[in-house]
C-alpha positions as CSV (number, residue, x, y, z in Angstrom):
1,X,-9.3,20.0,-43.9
2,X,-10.1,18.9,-40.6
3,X,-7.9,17.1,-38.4
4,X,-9.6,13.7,-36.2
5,X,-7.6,12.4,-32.8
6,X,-5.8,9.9,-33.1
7,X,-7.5,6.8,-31.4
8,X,-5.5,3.4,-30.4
9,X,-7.7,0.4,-30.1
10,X,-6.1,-2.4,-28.1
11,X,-7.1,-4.4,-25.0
12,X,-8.3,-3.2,-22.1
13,X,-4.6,-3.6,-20.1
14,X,-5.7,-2.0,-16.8
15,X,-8.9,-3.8,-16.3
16,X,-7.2,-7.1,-17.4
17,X,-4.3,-5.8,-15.3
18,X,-6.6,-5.0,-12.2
19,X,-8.5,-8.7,-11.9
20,X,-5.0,-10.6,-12.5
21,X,-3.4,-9.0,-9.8
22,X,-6.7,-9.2,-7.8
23,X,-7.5,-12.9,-8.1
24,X,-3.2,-13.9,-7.7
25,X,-3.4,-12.1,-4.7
26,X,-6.6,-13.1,-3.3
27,X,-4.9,-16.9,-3.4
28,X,-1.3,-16.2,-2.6
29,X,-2.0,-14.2,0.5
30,X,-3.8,-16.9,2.4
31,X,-1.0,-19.7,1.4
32,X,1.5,-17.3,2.1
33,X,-0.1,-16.4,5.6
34,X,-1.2,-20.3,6.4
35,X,2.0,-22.0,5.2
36,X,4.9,-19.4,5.5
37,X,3.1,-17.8,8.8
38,X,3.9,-20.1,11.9
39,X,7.7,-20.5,10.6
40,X,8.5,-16.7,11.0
41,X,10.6,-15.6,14.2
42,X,11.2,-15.7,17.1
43,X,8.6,-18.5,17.8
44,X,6.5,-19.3,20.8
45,X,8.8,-19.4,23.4
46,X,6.9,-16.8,25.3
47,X,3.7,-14.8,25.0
48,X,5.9,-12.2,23.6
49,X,7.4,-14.6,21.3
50,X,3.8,-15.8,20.0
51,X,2.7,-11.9,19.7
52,X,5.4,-11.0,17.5
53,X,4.9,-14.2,14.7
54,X,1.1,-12.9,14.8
55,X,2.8,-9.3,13.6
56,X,4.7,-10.6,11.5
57,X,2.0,-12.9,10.4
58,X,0.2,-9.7,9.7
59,X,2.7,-7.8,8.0
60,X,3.5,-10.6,5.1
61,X,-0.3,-10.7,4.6
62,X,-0.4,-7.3,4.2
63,X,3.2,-7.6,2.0
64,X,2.1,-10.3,-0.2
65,X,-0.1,-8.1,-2.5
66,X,2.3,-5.4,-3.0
67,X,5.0,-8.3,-4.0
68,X,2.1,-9.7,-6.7
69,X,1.9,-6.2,-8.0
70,X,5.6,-5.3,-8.6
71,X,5.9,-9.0,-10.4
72,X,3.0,-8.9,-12.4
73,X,3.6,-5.9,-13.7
74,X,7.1,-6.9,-14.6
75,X,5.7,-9.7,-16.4
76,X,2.9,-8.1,-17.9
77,X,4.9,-5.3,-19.2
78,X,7.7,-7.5,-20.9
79,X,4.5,-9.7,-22.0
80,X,1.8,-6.7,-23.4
81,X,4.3,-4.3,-24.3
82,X,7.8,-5.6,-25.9
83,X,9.1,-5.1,-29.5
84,X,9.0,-8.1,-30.9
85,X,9.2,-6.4,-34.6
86,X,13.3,-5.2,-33.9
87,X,12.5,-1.7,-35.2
88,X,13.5,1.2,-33.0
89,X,9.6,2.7,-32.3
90,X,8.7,5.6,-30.6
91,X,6.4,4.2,-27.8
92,X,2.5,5.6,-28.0
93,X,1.9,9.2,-26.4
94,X,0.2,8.6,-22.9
95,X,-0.6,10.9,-20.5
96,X,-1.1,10.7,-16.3
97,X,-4.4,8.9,-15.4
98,X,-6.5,10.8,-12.4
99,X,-8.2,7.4,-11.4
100,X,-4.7,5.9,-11.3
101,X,-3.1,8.7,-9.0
102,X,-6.2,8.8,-6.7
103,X,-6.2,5.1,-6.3
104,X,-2.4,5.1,-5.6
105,X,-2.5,7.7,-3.2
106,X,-5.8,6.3,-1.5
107,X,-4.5,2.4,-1.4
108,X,-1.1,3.6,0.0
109,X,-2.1,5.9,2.6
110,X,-4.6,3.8,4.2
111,X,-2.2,1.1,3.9
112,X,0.5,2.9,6.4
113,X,-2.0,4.3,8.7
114,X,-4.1,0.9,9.4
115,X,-0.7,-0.9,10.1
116,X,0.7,2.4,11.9
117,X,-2.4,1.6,14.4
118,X,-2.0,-1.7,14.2
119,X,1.1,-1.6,16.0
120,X,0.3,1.0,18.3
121,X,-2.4,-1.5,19.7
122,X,-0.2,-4.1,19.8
123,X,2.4,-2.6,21.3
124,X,-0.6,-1.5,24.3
125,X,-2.1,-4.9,24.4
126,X,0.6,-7.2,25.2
127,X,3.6,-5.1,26.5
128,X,6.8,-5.2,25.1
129,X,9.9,-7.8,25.2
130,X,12.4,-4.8,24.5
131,X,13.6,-2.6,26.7
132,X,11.6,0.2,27.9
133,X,14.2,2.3,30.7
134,X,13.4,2.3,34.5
135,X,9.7,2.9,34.3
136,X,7.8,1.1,31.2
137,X,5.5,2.6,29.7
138,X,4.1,-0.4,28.4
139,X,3.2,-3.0,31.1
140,X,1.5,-5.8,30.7
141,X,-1.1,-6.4,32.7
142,X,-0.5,-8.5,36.2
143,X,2.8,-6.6,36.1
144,X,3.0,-5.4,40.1
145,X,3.1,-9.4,40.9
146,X,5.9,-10.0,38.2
147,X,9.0,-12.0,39.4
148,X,12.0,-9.8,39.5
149,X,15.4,-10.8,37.8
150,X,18.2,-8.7,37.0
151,X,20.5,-9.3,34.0
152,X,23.9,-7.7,34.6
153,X,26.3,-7.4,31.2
154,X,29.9,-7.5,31.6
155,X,33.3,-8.1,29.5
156,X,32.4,-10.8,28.2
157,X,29.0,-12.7,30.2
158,X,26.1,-12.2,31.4
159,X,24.8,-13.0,35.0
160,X,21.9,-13.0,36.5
161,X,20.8,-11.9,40.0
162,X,17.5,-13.2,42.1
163,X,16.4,-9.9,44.6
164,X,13.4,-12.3,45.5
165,X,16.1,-15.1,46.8
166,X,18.1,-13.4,49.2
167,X,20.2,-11.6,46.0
168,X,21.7,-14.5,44.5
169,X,23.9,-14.1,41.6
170,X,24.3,-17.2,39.0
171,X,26.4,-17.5,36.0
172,X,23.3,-19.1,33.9
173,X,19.4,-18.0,33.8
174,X,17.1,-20.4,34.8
175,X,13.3,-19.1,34.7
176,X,9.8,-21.0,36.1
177,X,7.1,-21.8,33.7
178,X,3.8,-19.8,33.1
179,X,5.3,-16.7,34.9
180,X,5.6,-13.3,34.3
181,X,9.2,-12.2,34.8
182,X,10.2,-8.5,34.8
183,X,14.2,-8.7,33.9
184,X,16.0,-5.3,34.9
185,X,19.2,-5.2,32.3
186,X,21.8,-3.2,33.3
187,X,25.8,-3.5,33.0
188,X,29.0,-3.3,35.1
189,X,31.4,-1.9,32.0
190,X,30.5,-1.5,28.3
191,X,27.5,-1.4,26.9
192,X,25.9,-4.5,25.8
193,X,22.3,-6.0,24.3
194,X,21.0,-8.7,26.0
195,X,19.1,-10.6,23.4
196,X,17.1,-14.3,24.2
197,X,16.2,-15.2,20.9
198,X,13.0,-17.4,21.4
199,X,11.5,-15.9,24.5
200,X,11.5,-12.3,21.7
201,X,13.5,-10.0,24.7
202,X,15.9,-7.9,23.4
203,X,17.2,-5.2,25.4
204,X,20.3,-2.8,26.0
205,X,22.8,-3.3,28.5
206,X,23.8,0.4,29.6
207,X,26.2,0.8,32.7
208,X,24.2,3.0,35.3
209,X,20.8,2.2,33.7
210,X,17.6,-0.1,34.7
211,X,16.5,-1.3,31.4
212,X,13.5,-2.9,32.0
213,X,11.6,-5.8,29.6
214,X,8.9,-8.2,30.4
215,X,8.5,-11.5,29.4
216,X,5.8,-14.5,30.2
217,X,7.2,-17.7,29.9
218,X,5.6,-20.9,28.8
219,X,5.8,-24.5,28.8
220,X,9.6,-25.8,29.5
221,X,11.9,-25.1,27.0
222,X,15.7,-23.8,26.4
223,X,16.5,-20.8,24.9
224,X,20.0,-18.9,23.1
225,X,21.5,-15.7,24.8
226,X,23.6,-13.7,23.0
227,X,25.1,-10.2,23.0
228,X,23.7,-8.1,20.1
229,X,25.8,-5.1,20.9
230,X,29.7,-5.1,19.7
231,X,31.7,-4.8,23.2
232,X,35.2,-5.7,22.8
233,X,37.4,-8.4,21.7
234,X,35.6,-11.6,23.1
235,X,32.3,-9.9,22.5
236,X,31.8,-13.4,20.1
237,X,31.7,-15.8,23.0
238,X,29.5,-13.8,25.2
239,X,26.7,-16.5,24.8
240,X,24.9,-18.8,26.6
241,X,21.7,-20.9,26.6
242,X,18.8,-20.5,29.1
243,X,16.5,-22.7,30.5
244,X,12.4,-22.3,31.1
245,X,11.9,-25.0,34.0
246,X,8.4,-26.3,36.0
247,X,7.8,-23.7,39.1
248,X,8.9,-27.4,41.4
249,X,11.4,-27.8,39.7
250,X,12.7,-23.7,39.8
251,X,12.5,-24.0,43.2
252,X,14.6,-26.8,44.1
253,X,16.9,-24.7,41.9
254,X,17.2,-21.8,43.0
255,X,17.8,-23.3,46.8
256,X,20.4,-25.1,45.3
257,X,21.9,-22.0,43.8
258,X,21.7,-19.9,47.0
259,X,23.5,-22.6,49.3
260,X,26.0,-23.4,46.7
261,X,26.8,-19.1,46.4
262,X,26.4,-18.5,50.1
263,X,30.0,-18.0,50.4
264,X,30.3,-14.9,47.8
265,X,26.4,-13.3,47.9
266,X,27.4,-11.7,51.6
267,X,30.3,-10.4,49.8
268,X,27.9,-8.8,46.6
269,X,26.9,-5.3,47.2
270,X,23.4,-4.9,47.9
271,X,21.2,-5.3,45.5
272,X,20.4,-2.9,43.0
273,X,18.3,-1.6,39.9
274,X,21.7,0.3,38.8
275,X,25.6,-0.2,39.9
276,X,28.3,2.4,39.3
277,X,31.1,0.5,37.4
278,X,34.9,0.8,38.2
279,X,36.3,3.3,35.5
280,X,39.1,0.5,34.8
281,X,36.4,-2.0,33.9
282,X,34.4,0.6,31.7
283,X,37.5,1.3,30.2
284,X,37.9,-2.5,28.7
């Protein structure tokens, strides 16, 4: 007596599977990209700024399919595939599917390598708002005519000094419009993160180091400064709020700023990239 296979008729679950996921995400991802897109940090404080929502931009388009899959297939799998008789079943034997594991494999690899170059180009094309160390290896272009500010990190504020003005040092940052600014960060004591949220700069505070990050401002605008690097006990109040200003308007500050610290910049050391901090002020 001869034996026949066993054959299970039932619905076609991975094409139906395949053109749900296919048609949800062809209309969530542009919804998701148009409506959810322009709210994403940091903003467009700064060309920076406006280049990091496009990545991100990029990255939720990118995302959204992969969150349709995972919740359609919840769905369709408590849907298709639940015991709705109460009797404990032994599921149907299945084995691995070749087209399946290919497809996986394929989908997912090209996925990771297309946004691996992604970010490689952007990362060429528009600079970087993080720190990159005394000599960037990311500069955006235009950067030899960059406006030079240094950020200098101590218990518990930030300062900032001017080597184009005469060395100026003021207790808030004030930056012109529609100008590329190349902010050295460095640190008298601890080590701290200087981090203006809407113009997307972000970079580490190390006594003894020129940390260097670029930034091109835009229109006039405030932005928040904070530490993002835990440095003692009053490390929470180590904040302040910036200000973009018109290039008139930067330059009638910046005289005022220089005759109103006349009296202490002759007393500053010269200035420079790095400064070697008193051991009892590294020490806290």
């Amino acid at each position: 007596m001869s034996s026949q296979p066993v054959t299970h008729a039932g619905p076609a679950h991975g094409r139906r599977f395949l053109i749900s996921w296919i048609v949800l995400s062809a209309i969530a991802t542009p919804l998701v990209a148009i409506l959810l897109g322009p709210l994403l940090p940091p903003g467009n404080g700064s060309s920076e700024a406006t280049g990091q929502v496009f990545d991100n931009e990029v990255l939720v388009a990118v995302v959204t399919p992969v969150c349709v899959f995972v919740l359609l297939f919840l769905v369709y799998a408590l849907l298709s595939f639940s015991n709705r008789t109460g009797e404990l079943l032994d599921g149907p034997p299945t084995r691995g599917d070749t087209r399946i594991q290919v497809t996986w494999i394929v989908l997912t690899t090209a996925t990771v390598l297309s946004l691996a170059a992604f970010g490689t180009y952007e990362l060429l094309q528009s600079g970087s708002g993080g720190g990159q160390g005394p000599t960037a290896a990311f500069a955006p272009s235009g950067s030899s005519k960059a406006l030079d500010v240094q950020v200098i990190g101590q218990q518990w504020e930030f300062t900032y000094r001017y080597p184009t003005f005469g060395g100026v040092e003021t207790p808030h940052l004030v930056l012109p419009a529609d100008t590329l600014i190349r902010l050295h960060v460095t640190s008298l004591d601890a080590i701290h993160s200087f981090w203006a949220y809407q113009l997307a700069v972000k970079a580490d505070a190390n006594p003894g180091t020129d940390n260097i990050a670029y930034v091109l401002t835009k229109g006039p605008r405030s932005f928040d400064i904070h530490c993002a690097e835990l440095c003692g006990l009053w490390h929470g109040y180590m904040f302040d709020t910036g200000q973009v200003v018109g290039q008139s308007q930067f330059a009638a500050w910046i005289k005022q700023q220089q005759a109103a610290f006349a009296p202490v910049t002759k007393y500053l050391p010269p200035y420079a990239t790095t400064y070697q901090p008193d051991p009892q002020r590294r020490a806290g």
